[in-house]
Every structure is written in C-alpha cells, then in structure tokens.
C-alpha positions as CSV (number, residue, x, y, z in Angstrom):
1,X,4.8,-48.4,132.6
2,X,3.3,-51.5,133.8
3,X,2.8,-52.3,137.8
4,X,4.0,-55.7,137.0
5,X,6.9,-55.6,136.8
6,X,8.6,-57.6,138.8
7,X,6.7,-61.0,137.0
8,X,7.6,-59.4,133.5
9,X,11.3,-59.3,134.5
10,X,10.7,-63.2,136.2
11,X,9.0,-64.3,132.5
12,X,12.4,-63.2,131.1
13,X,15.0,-65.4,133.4
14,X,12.8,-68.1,132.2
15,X,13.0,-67.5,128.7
16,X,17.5,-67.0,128.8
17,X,17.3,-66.4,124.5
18,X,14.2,-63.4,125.3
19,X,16.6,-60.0,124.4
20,X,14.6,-57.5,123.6
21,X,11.3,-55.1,125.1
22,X,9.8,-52.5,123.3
23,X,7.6,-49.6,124.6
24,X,6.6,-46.3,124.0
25,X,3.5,-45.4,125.8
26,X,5.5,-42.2,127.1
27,X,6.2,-41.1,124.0
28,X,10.2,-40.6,125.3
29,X,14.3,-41.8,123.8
30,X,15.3,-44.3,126.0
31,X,17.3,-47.4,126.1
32,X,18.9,-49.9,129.0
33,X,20.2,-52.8,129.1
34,X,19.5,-54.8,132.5
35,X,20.3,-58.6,132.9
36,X,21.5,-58.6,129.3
37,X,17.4,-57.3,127.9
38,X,17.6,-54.3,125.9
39,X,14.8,-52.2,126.8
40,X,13.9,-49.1,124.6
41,X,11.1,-47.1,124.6
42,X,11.1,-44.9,121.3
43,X,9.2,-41.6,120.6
44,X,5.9,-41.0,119.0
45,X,4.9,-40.3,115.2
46,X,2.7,-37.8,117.1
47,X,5.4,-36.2,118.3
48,X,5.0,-33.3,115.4
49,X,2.4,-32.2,117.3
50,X,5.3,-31.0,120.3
51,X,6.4,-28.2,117.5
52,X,9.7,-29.4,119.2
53,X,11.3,-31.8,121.6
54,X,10.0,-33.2,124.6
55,X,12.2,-33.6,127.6
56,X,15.0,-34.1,125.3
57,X,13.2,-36.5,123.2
58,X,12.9,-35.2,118.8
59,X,10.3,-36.2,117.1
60,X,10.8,-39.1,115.4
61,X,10.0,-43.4,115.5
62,X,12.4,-46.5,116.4
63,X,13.3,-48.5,113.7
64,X,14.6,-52.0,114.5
65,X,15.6,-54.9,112.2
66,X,15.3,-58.5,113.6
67,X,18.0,-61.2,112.8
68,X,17.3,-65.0,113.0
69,X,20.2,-65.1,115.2
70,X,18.5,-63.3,117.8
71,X,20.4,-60.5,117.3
72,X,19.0,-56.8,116.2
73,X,19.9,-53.6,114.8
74,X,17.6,-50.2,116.1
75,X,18.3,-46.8,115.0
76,X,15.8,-43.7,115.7
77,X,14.1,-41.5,113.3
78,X,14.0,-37.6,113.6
79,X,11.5,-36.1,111.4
C-alpha cells in the first residue's frame, strides 16, 4: 500500500515493456490487471500462523517464472 501511487503508475507509462508488480505486505490473494500491468499481491509463508484462511486468502506463497520475452507464468501455493 504505498501513498504514491499515482508517480508509481506514471514510472510505468514511461517504461511501455514494464508488465508486472509484486506485493504482499497484506498478506492477501489478489490480482488485476490495469493499463495492461499485472498487479498481484500473494499471501504470506506466515500465513500457518492464521490456523486457516484470512479473508478468503489460504495459506500459501506466489510462485512466478520469468520468460526473456517478457512474458510470465504465476501460480499460488496452499500449504
């Protein structure tokens, strides 16, 4: 969750091939796409500590594989 937002979003027009941002502060499954950047914020390796979901979200990691095309592959984790 950053307050700047609007200059990280700004950074990406500039930068047309950028096409993916990772988070997961909030320890929450999510994942948009917006101006053709996928966004995804993944769980938490912690999460066993919830002795069950949290709003939704199973405990559990993202696991992403890069291509040198630019493309990427991500897939989550439940443990």
């Amino acid at each position: 969750m950053h307050t700047t937002t609007s200059k990280i979003i700004k950074l990406f027009y500039k930068h047309p091939n950028f096409k993916l941002c990772l988070s997961g502060h909030i320890h929450l499954r999510e994942k948009l796409v917006y101006n053709n950047v996928t966004y995804i914020c993944d769980g938490a390796v912690s999460g066993a500590w919830w002795e069950g979901n949290r709003r939704e979200t199973a405990p559990g990691f993202g696991l992403i594989d890069l291509y040198s095309d630019g493309s990427f592959d991500e897939r989550y984790i439940n443990y």
